[in-house]
C-alpha positions, -999 to +999 in steps of 0.1 A: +457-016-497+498-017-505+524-030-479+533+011-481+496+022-469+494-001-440+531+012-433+517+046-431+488+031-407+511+013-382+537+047-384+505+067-375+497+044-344+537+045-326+547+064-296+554+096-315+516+105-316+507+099-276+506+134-265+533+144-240+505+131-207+503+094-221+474+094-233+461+082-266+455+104-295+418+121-289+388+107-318+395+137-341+431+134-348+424+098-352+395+106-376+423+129-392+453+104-396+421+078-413+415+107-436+446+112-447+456+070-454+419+075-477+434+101-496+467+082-503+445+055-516+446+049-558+417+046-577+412+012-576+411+007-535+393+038-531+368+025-552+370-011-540+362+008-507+336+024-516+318-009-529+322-024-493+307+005-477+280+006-501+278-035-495+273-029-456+248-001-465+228-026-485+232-052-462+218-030-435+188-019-452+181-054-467+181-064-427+163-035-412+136-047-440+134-078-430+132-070-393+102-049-405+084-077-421+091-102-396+080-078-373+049-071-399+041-112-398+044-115-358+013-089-359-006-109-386+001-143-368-013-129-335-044-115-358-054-148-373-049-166-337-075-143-322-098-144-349-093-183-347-102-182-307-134-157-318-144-180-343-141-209-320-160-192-295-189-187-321-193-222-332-188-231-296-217-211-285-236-218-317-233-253-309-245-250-274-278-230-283-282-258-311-284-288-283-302-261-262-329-255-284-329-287-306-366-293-301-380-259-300-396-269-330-416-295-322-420-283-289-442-255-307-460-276-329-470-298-299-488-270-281-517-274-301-525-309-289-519-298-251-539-270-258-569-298-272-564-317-240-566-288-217-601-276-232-615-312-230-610-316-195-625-283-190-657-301-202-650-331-189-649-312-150-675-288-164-710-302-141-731-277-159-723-289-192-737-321-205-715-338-233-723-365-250-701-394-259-701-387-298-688-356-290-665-368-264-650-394-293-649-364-323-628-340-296-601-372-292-600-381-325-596-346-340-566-345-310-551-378-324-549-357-360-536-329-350-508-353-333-507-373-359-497-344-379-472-327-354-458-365-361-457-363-396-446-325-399-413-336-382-405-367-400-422-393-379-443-419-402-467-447-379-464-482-384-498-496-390-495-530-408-525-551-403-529-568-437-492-569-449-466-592-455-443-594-420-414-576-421-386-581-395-368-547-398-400-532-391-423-557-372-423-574-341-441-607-338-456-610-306-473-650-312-490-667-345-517-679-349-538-702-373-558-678-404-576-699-428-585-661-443-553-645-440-518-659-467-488-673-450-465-644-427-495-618-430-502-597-404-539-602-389-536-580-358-518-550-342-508-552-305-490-517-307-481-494-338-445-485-348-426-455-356-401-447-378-380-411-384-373-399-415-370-439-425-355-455-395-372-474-369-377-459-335-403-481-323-412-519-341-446-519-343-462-554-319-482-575-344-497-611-347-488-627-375-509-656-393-492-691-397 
């Protein structure tokens, strides 16, 4: 803008154009006295001014965009923390029914063997019913297999080592004794079998081991 435009400005805001009450001049004849500096301006300012406005207009849109995406993101960010809390929740309960029902499964398969007990005490208190011992012997040991398999089913293998070579991870030696028919560190009795699961001892198994 020239020294002779903002001359015209300044002119434009003296005493002369208070109206005769003291007041300042109203919006439109301000509006007015803008128009007419605009019109005095040459090509190059007018155009120079027209860049800025359409600079500020950019601007503005280029910030009411971003507003709307940050305001966009603020939704999505509260979306993946709830679906985070959900998911915990999920696992969480997941987690609890897990512990909860860890040994439903051999729980079941360990029915059976109650289920062979219960029916051989109902002989057993049965007066009118005359069992005899063979029979008494087949009903425990057909228990025993179908324990023996609830055992194996859920990755429990019994330690039953009479004849082998001792073996510390897995044995216990409970006393040697002399065994002119039985090698060095073989095992001539069992006090109490052992247990392992899925390869790892739960229980040594007691033995007596020849010297």
């Amino acid at each position: 803008m020239t020294e002779e435009n903002v001359n015209q400005v300044e002119e434009a805001m003296t005493d002369e154009d208070l109206n005769a009450s003291g007041e300042s001049i109203t919006d439109d004849e301000f509006n007015d006295e803008d128009e007419v500096v605009i019109a005095e301006l040459d090509d190059n300012e007018l155009s120079a001014l027209e860049q800025m406005q359409a600079k500020i207009e950019s601007l503005q849109a280029e910030l009411d965009e971003t507003k709307a995406k940050l305001a966009e993101k603020d939704d999505e960010v509260l979306r993946v923390v709830a679906e985070g809390m959900n998911l915990q929740k999920r696992l969480q309960r997941d987690l609890d029914n897990t512990r909860k029902f860890a040994n439903d499964k051999i729980i079941k398969a360990m029915i059976p063997v109650m289920d062979s007990f219960d029916k051989a005490l109902e002989v057993i208190n049965d007066d009118n019913c005359e069992v005899s011992t063979e029979a008494m012997i087949e009903g425990t040991q057909n228990t025993q297999k179908i324990f023996a398999k609830v055992l194996q089913d859920n990755g429990i293998e019994i330690i039953d080592p009479v004849g082998e070579t001792f073996d510390p991870e897995q044995h216990e030696a409970m006393s040697m004794v002399p065994s002119p028919d039985h090698e060095k560190n073989t095992i001539v009795n069992v006090f109490q079998k052992g247990y392992l699961l899925n390869g790892r001892v739960v229980r040594a198994a007691m033995v007596v081991v020849a010297q």
